[in-house]
N, C-alpha and C positions, 0 to 999 in steps of 0.2 A: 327295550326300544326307547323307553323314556328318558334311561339313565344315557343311552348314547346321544340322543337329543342334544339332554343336559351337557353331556363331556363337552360334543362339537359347540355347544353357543358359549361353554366356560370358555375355550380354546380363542374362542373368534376375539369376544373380549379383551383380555388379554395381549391378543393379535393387537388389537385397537390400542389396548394403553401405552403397549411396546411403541407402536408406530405415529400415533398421535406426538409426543414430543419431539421428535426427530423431525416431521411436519412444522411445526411451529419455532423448531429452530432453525431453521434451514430458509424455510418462505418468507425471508424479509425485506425481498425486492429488490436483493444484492445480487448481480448476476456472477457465477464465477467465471472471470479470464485468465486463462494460462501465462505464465510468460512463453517468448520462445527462443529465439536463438539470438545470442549474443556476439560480436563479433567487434575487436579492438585494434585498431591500426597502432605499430609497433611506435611510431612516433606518439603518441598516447599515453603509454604506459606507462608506469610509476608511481611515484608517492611524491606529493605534493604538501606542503608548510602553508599552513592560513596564517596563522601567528599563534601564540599563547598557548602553544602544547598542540591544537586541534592539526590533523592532519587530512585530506581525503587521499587515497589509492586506488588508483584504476590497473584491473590485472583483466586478462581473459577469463576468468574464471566471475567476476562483478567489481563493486565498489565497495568502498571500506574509509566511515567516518570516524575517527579516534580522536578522542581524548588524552591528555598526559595520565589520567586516569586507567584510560587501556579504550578498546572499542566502542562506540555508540550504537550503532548501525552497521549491519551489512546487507546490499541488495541480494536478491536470490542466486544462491551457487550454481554456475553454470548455465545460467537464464538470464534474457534479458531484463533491466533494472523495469523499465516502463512497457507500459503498452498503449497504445492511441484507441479511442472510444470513439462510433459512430452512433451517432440514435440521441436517442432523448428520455427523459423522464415522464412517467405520469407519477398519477397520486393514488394511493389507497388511503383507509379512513385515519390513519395513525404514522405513515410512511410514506415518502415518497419508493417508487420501483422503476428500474433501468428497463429498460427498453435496447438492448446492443444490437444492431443491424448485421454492425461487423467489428470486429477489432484487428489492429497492427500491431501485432506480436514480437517483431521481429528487430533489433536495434543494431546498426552500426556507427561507432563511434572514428568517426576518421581526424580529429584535430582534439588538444589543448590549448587554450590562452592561457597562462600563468602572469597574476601580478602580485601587488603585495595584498594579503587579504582576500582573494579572490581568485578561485578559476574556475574554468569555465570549459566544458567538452562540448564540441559539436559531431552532427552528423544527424543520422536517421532514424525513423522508424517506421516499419514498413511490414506489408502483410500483402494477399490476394483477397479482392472485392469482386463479387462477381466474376471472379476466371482471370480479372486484371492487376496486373502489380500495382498498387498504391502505397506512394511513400509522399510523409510530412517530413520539415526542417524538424531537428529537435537536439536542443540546447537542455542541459545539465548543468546549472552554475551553484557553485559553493562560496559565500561570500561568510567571512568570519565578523560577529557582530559583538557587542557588548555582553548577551545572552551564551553563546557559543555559534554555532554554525546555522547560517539561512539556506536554504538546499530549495531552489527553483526548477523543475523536470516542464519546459515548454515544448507541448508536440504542437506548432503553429496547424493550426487549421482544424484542430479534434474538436470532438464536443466534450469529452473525457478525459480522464486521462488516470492511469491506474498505477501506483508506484508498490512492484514488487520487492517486498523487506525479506529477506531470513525468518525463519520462526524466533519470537524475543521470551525467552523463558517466566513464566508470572507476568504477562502481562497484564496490566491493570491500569482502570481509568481512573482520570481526573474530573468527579461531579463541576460543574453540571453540564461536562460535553459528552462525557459514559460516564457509567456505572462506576460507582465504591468499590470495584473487585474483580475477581479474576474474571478476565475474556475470552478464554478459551473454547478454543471449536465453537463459536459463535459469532454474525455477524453483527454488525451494530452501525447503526446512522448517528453522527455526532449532530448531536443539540442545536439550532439556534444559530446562532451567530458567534458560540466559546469555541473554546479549544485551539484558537490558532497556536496562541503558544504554549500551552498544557492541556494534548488530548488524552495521554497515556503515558507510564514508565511500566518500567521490567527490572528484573531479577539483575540486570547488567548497568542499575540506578543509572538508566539516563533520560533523560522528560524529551517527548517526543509530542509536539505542537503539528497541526494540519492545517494549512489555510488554501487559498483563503476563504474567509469568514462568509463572505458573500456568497459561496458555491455552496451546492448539496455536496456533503461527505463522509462517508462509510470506513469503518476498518472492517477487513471480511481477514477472520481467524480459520474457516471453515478447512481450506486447503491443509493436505500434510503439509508441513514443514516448511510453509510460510505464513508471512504475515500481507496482506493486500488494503492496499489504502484509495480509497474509488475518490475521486475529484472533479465532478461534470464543470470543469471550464478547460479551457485550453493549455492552463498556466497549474498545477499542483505545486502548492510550496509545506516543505518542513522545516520547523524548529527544533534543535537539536542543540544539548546543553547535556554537562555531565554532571549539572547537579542532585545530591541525593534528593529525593523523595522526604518529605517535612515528615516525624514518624515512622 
């Protein structure tokens, strides 16, 4: 009898060690949102010239920022790029935590503007609130800068705003917005007021910046087979450059 005692509190243990990290990796006040459905009017679609190699493409399938180098980014395959955030933040003793009411998952892209340096997609994003359709204006602009590419995702009226990437192979931070190392299946809240223009690079050596600086901002690795980037203002921007990694 003693010895099964013993087995069942070795067991439980264990139970505990197993599930204690999983716990502490997960509960970091990153809520996870899904993309959802993406949808591109044919006038839309293409590939597009910033200048100096950089290119974006818009297909049905997402978006795609390249380099003469080859790819930087690609939003999530078959998902929409963004999603709109309702609710707010509190604070725990080390992190701020999301609070989502509701999110708009759902994106349609009905227009381009093309100029030199610059374009720019309009259209929607939208979801059900309470039983009701709700959609924001929401602008995608890709403007080509000295660095390489500024990438603007504005859902007018969100309190968040959530840009869904592709999974980026080695993901790794840039001290002191994350971590000296691999980020995988973990979330993370970038630092401070760094990172706008070096929060992270990847395996596919290209520096990927979050801003802006003034907002709380999370990269959530957590999901298969993407990368989610949380920005509580209205406006999410990225910096995007194919330079290698110093090292």
């Amino acid at each position: 009898m003693v010895a099964l005692v013993v087995s069942v509190a070795a067991a439980a243990v264990l139970g505990l060690v197993a599930w204690l990290p999983g716990v502490l990796r997960t509960d970091i006040g990153l809520v996870e949102v899904s993309p959802g459905l993406f949808t591109l009017d044919p006038a839309a679609k293409g590939v597009a010239t910033l200048g100096r190699g950089y290119t974006v493409a818009a297909y049905q399938s997402g978006f795609r920022v390249s380099a003469s180098s080859g790819p930087l980014v690609d939003s999530i395959t078959r998902g929409s790029p963004v999603s709109a955030l309702l609710g707010d933040l509190g604070e725990r003793a080390d992190h701020p935590v999301e609070h989502v009411q509701a999110s708009l998952d759902h994106v349609h892209i009905a227009a381009v503007d093309i100029e030199p340096g610059r374009t720019a997609y309009t259209g929607e994003v939208y979801g059900d609130v309470d039983g009701q359709r709700r959609a924001l204006p929401l602008t995608l602009t890709f403007i080509l800068t000295t660095a390489g590419v500024h990438v603007t995702a504005h859902a007018e009226g969100a309190d968040g705003v959530v840009v869904h990437l592709d999974a980026m192979p080695a993901t790794t931070g840039f001290p002191p917005a994350l971590p000296d190392g691999n980020l995988r299946m973990r979330g993370w809240w970038i630092t401070g007021g760094g990172g706008e223009q070096r929060a992270f690079t990847s395996a596919r050596r290209s520096v990927v910046g979050v801003g802006p600086a003034t907002a709380h901002r999370g990269v959530d690795l957590r999901p298969d087979g993407r990368l989610d980037i949380h920005v509580w203002s209205e406006r999410a921007t990225l910096t995007l450059s194919g330079v290698p990694r110093a090292g």
